[in-house]
N, C-alpha and C positions, 0 to 999 in steps of 0.2 A: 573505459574498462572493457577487457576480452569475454567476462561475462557478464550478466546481472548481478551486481555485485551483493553482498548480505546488507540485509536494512540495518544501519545505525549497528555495524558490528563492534562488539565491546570487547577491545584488546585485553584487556585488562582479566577477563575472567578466565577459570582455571576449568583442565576437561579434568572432570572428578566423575566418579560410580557414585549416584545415588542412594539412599539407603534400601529405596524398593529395587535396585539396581541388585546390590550384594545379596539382598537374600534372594534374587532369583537365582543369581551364579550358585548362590552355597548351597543350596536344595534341587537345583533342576526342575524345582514346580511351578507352576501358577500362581502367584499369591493373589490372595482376595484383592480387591479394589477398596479405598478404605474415600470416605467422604466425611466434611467437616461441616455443622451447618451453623447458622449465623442470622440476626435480624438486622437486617441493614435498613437506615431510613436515610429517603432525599425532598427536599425542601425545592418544589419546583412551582413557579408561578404561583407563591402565596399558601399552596395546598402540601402537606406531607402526606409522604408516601413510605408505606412500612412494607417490606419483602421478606419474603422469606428466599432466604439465600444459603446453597450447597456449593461446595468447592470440593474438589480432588480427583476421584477418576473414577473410569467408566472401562468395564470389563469385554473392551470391544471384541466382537466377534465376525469371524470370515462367512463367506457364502454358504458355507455348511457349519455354521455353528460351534467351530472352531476359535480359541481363542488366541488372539495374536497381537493384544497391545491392551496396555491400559493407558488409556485415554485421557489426557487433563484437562479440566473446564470448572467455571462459575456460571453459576443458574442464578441468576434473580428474578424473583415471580411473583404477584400479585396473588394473595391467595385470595381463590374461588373465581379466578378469572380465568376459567376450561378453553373458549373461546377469544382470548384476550391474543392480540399479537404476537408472536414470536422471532425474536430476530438471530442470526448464528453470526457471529463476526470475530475476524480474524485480523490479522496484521499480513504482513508479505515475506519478504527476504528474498528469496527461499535462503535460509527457514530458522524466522525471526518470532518469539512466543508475541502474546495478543496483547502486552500488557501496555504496550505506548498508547491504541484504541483505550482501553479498560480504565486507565489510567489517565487518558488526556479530555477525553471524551464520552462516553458512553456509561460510566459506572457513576457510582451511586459519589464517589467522591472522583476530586482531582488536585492532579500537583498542580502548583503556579508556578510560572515561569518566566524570568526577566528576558519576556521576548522586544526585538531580538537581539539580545546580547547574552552574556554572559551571569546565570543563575550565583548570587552568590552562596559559600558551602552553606552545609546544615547548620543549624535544623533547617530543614526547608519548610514553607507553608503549605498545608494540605486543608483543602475547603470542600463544604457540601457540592453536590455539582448540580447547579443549577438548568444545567445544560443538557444533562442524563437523557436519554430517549425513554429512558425506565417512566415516564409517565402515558406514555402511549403506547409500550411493548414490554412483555417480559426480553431478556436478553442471554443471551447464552455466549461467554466466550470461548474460546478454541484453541488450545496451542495442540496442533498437531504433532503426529511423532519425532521428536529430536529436540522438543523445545516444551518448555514449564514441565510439568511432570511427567509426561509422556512418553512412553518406552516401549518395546515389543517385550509381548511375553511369549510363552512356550518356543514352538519352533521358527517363530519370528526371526526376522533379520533387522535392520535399520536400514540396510537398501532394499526392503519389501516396501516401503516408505519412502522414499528421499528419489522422487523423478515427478514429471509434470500427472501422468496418468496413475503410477503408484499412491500419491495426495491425493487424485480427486476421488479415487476408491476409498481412498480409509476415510475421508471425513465426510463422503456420502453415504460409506455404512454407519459411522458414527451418529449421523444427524436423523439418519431413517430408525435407526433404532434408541436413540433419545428421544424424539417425537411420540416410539409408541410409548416407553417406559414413564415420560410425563404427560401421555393421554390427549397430545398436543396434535394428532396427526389432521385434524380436521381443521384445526385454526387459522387464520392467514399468517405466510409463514415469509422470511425475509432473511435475504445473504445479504450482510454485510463486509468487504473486505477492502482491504488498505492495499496498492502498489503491487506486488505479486499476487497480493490476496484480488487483487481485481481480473490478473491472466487466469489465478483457479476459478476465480467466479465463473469467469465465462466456460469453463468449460466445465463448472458443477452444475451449473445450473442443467445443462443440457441433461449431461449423467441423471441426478434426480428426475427429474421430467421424464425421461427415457423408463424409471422405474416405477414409476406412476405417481411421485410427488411433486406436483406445482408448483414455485413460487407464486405469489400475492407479485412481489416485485423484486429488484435488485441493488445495492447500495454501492457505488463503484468510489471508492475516496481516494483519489492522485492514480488514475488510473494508464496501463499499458495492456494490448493484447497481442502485440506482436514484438518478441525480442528483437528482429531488425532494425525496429527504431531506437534502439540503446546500443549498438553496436560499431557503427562505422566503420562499415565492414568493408573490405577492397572492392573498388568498381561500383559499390553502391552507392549515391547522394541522398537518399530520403533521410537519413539520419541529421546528415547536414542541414538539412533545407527545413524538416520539422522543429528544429534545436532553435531555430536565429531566431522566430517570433520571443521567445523565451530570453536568449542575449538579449534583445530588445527592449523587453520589458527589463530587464536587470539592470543593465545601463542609463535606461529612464527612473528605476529605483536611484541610484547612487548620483542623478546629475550629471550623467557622462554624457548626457543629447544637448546638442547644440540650439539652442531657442526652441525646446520640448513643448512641445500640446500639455498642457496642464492636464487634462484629462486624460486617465490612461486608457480607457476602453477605446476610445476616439485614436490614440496613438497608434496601440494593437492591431485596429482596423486597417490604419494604413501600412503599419505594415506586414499582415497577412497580404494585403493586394500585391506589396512590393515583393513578395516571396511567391506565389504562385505566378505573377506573370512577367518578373524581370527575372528573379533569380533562380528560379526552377530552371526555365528554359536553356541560360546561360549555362548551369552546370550540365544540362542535358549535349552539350554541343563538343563537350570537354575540350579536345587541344584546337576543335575548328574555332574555335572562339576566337575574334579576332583579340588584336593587342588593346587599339583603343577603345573598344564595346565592354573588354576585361578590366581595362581600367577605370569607367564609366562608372559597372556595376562593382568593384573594388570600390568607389568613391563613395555610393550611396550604403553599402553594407559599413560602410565604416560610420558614415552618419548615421543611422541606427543601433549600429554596435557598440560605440565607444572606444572601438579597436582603431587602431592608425590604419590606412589604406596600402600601404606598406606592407603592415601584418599580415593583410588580408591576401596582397599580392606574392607574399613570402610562401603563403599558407593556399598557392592555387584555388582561393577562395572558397576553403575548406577547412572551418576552422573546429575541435573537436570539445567538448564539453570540457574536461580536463583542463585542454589549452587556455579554453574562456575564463575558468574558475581562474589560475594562475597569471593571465596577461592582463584584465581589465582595472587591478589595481596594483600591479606592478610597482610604480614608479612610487605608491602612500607605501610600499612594506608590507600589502595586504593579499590575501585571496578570498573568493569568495565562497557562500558553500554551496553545494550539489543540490543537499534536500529544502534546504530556502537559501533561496541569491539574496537575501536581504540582510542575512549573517555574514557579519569578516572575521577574519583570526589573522594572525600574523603568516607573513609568507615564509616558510622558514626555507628556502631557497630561492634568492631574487634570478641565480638564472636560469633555472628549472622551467623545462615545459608543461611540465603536469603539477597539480596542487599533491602535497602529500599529505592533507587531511581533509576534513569534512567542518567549517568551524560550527556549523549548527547542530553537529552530531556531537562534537567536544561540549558545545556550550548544555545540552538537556538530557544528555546519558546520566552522568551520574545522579543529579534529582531526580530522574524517572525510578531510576532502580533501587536506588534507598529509599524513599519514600512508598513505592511501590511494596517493595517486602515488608517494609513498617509492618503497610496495612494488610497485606497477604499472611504473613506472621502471626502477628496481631488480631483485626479487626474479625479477617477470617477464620483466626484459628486454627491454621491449619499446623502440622506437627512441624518442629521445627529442625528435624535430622533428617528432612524430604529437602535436595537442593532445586532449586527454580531456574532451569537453564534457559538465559533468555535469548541466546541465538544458538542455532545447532554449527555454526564455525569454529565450534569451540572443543566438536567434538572429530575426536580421531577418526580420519578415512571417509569426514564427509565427504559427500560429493553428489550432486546433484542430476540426476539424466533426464535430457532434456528432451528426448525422442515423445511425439505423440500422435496416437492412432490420425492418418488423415493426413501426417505432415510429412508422410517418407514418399517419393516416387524415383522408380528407376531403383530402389535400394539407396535411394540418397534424400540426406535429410533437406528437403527445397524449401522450409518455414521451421519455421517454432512459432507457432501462433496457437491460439483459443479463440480468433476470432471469429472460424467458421461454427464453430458450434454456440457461438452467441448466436450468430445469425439466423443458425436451424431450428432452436431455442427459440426463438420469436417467430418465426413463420409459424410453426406449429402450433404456437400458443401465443394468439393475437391478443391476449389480454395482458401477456406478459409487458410490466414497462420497469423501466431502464434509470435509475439517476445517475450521474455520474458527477463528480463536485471536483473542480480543477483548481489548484494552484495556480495564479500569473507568474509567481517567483521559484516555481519546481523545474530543476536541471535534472531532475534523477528523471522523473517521468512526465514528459511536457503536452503541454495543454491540445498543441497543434498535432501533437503526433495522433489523440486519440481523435481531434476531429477528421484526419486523413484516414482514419479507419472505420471510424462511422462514415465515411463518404463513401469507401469499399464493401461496404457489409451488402448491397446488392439490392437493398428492402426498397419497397412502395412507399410512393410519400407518406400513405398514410400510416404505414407501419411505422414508419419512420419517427413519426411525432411519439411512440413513444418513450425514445429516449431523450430526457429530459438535463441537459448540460447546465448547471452552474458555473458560474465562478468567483476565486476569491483575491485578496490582494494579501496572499499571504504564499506558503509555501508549501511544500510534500504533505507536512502536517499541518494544515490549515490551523488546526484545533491549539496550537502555542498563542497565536494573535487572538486576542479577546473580539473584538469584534467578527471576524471570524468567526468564532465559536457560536455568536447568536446568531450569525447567519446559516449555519449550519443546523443549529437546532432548528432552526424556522424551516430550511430545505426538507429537511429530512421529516419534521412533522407531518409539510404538506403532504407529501411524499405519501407517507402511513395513511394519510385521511383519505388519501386518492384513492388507495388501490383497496384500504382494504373495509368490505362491507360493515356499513353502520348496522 
């Protein structure tokens, strides 16, 4: 894809005005921010847990006390727990609302999901979530402006919002001024985000710290910090060369490796090796490459890949995430999907070079969002002539700018990254530490790409060790695969108990 494409974008939904939408247009005012509150319980490890829980908005305000959006979020909170964890988490896109987190993982309930295949329709199953982080952290979710309730007010725009730097202001004034308004500002405090939400991490984290809020620590889930590794962009190979560990493992999913290492981690290893020191090189040499050293490495990329050698020589040993999704099961009628390689769907053109769908975005959109508003509707309460936009592609004239402070030189844009200001972010605050939880089976945002940026980041060994790398044998959203899920609760607990004072 030419950009970062929208997380898990829902064709299906309609661009509509809101109801807080129409009364700003027919009055030209402010309207109040309205909130819904709720007792929500979760059943975790044996123990119930009773919160008190707020849903709707927050009457954000600009550097001069100015108001310019109301704000959508869920608060769940332990009462009389002043000091008690706090975590802010978000989803990605740009600019996707938080409900797939909220909803898969993190909230008090969650949908089930016939991973990974195909959910059958409703009713669908909705269960306590045993998995909630709600017992060691209150939580707060996030959909910033253009997604779940979230709007400009007054003399607001929607492109005052909608770029990498215009995001990381609005939801680091949102979060600095939530903190004071629930008396939270002293607590250990925790970014959570998903995919995009992992490129704004890195560069909120910085922002907040800059304004004298610290994180306790940071929660990176299917993480990217640099758009050039989703690009494959002319003249550049890292895209390529970060992508194949990821074919690899997807090929070893589906049985496409020739007498395969049973063991995947064991597999992975070799071939990282085989990618940094045969096939880096070779695409570094481009047309000096000889024929038969080209064919050599055509032959062993194909024994990892599951691709024909062929392909591989078709495709100057550059094959592109797209390409992958649509070639590796060609021949069964199938593609595979983006956000987990471990999902098929039907190929719906056998001789098409790019897949035209996503099957694991087909297979858990619709359960997510009906069941989601069930319980947003519902359980929450919240009104129900408010609509829940769960991606802002939905709405007229988005569009996303990608420029950010730090990444123009000469007047030209030479990055889109957030990676430098992770890195300045942890120099300056050596306590700061880092989780990051990776997918084996994630084509959207691959595993290796973010180890090739942790290997850039410049830090001392021992800084170094505080970024702390999982990983899962599942996908984008880990959190569909149940075993997965307990892995995840267990990372992310340590995680809590690490950083933040007993």
């Amino acid at each position: 894809m030419k950009t970062l494409s929208i997380l898990l974008l829902i064709a299906f939904m309609h661009v509509t005005l809101t109801a807080q939408e129409k009364e700003t247009a027919a009055t030209g005012e402010v309207p109040q921010p309205e909130t819904f509150e709720s007792t929500q319980t979760v059943n975790i490890k044996g123990k119930t847990y009773t919160l008190r829980t707020v849903t709707g908005t927050h009457l954000l305000r600009d550097e001069n006390d100015e108001p310019i959006a109301h704000f959508g979020f869920t608060h769940y909170a332990l009462p009389g727990g002043k000091n008690r964890p706090i975590i802010f988490a978000f989803n990605g896109g740009p600019l996707s609302a938080s409900f797939w987190l909220h909803f898969g993982i993190l909230g008090p309930k969650r949908i089930v999901i016939n991973d990974p295949g195909y959910t059958a329709p409703a009713p669908y199953q909705v269960v306590k979530n045993e998995f909630s982080v709600l017992d060691k952290a209150d939580l707060v979710m996030i959909d910033p402006v253009g997604v779940g309730f979230s709007r400009p007010v007054g003399k607001a725009k929607w492109e005052d919002f909608w770029g990498v730097d215009q995001d990381i202001r609005s939801i680091g004034l949102f979060i600095e001024q939530y903190l004071i308004q629930a008396e939270k500002m002293n607590a250990p405090k925790y970014l959570l985000g998903e995919s995009y939400g992992t490129f704004r991490n890195a560069g909120l984290v910085k922002h907040l710290q800059d304004k004298g809020i610290a994180m306790n620590g940071v929660i990176m889930v299917s993480a990217v910090f640099e758009l050039q590794h989703l690009l494959f962009g002319p003249g550049d190979d890292t895209a390529y060369l970060i992508h194949f560990p990821t074919y690899a493992a997807t090929a070893w999913y589906h049985n496409r490796i020739p007498d395969k290492n049973p063991n995947l981690e064991a597999f992975i290893a070799e071939v990282r090796a085989f990618t940094g020191e045969q096939y880096a090189p070779a695409l570094l040499k481009g047309d000096q490459l000889g024929a038969s050293e080209k064919q050599a490495v055509a032959a062993k990329l194909a024994t990892y890949s599951g691709l024909s050698a062929q392909y591989w020589m078709k495709a100057d040993l550059r094959v592109t995430n797209q390409e992958y999704f649509q070639e590796l099961l060609r021949e069964q009628g199938e593609t595979v999907g983006r956000l987990d390689s471990r999902f098929t769907g039907i190929n719906e053109d056998l001789l098409g070079q790019t897949a035209q769908t996503d099957p694991q975005s087909d297979a858990i959109s619709p359960p997510y969002i009906a069941a989601y508003k069930e319980y947003l509707y519902g359980d929450l309460g919240v009104r129900k002539d408010w609509t829940y936009t769960t991606t802002a592609g939905t709405r007229e004239g988005f569009k996303w700018d990608w420029k950010h402070q730090g990444n123009i030189q000469w007047n030209a844009q030479v990055a889109v990254s957030t990676l430098p200001d992770m890195a300045t972010a942890m120099k300056r605050n050596p306590n700061l530490k880092i989780l990051i939880l990776n997918g084996y089976y994630d084509l959207a945002t691959v595993f290796y790409g973010v180890e090739h940026s942790i290997n850039h980041m410049g830090l001392t060994p021992e800084l170094k060790k505080n970024i702390i790398m999982k990983y899962y044998e599942a996908g984008h959203m880990m959190y569909t695969h149940e075993p997965s899920m307990a892995k995840f609760k267990a990372d992310v607990d340590a995680f809590i108990m690490e950083t933040a004072p007993q």
